[in-house]
C-alpha positions, 0 to 999 in steps of 0.5 A: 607332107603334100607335094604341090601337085599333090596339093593342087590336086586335092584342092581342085578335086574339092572344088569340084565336089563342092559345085556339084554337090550344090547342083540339084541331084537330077541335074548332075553328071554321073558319078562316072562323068564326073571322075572321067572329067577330073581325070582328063583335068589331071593328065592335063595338067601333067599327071601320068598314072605309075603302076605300083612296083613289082614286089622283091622275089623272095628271098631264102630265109638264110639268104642263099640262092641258086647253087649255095642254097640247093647245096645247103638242102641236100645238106639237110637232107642227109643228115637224115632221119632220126633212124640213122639213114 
């Protein structure tokens, strides 16, 4: 489902590709222009670009962190080799 902004922005995108695909090619704006135009109709019209969200940092697989996980590590690692070391 749509906003109603999503919505009017989808419509007017449209619009405005149907009348330009109606202009002979050699009289239309370029591409470029074209999108320029449409984004200053979208920030007039309130739009403001959201830059995606930062991903989560990764997390241990067994959810440890700082102290808890170095200590489960150097648990692991005295365990050993198979020689008994």
């Amino acid at each position: 489902m749509m906003t109603k902004a999503a919505q009017r922005a989808m419509e007017a995108l449209a619009q405005r590709v149907f009348e330009r695909d109606r202009n002979d090619p050699e009289e239309r704006d370029s591409t470029t222009d074209f999108a320029f135009e449409f984004i200053v109709w979208l920030r007039a019209n309130g739009w403001q670009h959201t830059p995606p969200a930062a991903p989560p940092p990764p997390a241990a697989s067994n959810g440890l962190r700082g102290a808890d996980l170095a200590r489960a590590v150097l648990a692991e690692m005295s365990k050993g080799d198979s020689d008994g070391r």
